[in-house]
Legacy VTK file of the C-alpha trace (Angstrom):
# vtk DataFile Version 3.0
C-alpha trace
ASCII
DATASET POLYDATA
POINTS 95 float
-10.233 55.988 31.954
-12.513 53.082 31.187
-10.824 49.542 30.624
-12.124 46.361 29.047
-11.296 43.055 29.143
-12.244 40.674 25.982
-11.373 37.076 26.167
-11.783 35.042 23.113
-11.884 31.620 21.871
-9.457 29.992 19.893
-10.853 28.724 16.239
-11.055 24.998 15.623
-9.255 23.568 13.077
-12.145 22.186 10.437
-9.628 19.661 8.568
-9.206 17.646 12.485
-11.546 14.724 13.098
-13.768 15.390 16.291
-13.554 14.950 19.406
-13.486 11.180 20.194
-13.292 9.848 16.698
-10.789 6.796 15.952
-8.922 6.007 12.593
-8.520 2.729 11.867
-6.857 1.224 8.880
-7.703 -1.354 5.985
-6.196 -4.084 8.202
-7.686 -3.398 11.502
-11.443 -3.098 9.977
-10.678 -7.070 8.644
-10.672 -6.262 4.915
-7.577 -6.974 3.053
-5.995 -4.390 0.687
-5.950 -5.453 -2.653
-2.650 -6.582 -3.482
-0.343 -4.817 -6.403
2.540 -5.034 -7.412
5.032 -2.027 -7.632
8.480 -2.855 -8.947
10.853 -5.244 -9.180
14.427 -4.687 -8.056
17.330 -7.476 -9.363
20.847 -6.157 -8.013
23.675 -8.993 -8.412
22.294 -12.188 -6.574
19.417 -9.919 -4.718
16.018 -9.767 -6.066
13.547 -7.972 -4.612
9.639 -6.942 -4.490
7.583 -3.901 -3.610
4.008 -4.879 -2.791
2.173 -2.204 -1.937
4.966 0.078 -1.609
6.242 -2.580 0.890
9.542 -4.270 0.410
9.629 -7.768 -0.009
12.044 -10.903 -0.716
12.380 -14.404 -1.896
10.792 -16.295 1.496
9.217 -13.457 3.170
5.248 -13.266 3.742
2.945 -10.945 1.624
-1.009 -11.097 3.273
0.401 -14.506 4.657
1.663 -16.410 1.639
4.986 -16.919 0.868
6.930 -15.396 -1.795
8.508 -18.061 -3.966
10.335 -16.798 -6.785
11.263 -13.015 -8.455
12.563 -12.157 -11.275
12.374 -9.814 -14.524
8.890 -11.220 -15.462
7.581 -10.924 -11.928
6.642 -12.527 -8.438
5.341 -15.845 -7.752
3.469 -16.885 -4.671
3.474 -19.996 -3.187
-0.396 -20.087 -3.554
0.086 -20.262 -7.164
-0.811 -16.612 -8.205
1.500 -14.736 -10.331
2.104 -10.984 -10.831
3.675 -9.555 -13.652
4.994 -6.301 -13.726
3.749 -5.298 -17.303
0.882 -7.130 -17.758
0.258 -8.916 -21.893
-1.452 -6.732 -24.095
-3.660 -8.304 -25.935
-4.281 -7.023 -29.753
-7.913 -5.686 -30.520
-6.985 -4.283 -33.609
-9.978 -5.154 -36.281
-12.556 -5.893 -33.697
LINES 1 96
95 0 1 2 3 4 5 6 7 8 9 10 11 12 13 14 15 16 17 18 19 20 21 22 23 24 25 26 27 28 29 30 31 32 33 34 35 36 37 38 39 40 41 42 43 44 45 46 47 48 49 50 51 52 53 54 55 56 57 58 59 60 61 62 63 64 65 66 67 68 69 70 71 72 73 74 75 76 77 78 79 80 81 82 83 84 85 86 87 88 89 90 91 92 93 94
């Protein structure tokens, strides 16, 4: 009776990064991430903002600039950009 021993190597899993590589995000490579805005939530008194599938209120900070004011129309900053939810369409018909 002859007996054999095999030992074998586990497979790698191609989809992993390799060995020593880092993952950094938007923020921590000092670009910021364009800013959109999601939805707006208005509950009773409450109105709220999702940034960037963030949640935000009236007074918090978005990229460092306050939030000012939200309502049906949209989000005001207190740099003095506005976002509106459903942007105007502008008619083209003709042209």
């Amino acid at each position: 009776m002859t007996s054999c021993f095999v030992q074998s190597e586990s497979l790698r899993d191609p989809t992993r990064p390799g060995v020593g590589s880092v993952s950094l995000s938007t923020n921590q490579q000092g670009t910021a991430e364009k800013l959109k805005l999601n939805s707006v939530l208005i509950s009773g008194g409450n109105a709220t903002a999702i940034f960037n599938n963030k949640i935000y209120t009236i007074g918090d900070s978005v990229q460092g600039v306050k939030i000012v004011r939200i309502n049906n129309q949209g989000v005001w900053l207190s740099d003095g950009r506005q976002f509106a939810l459903y942007p105007a369409v502008t008619e083209t018909k003709g042209q």
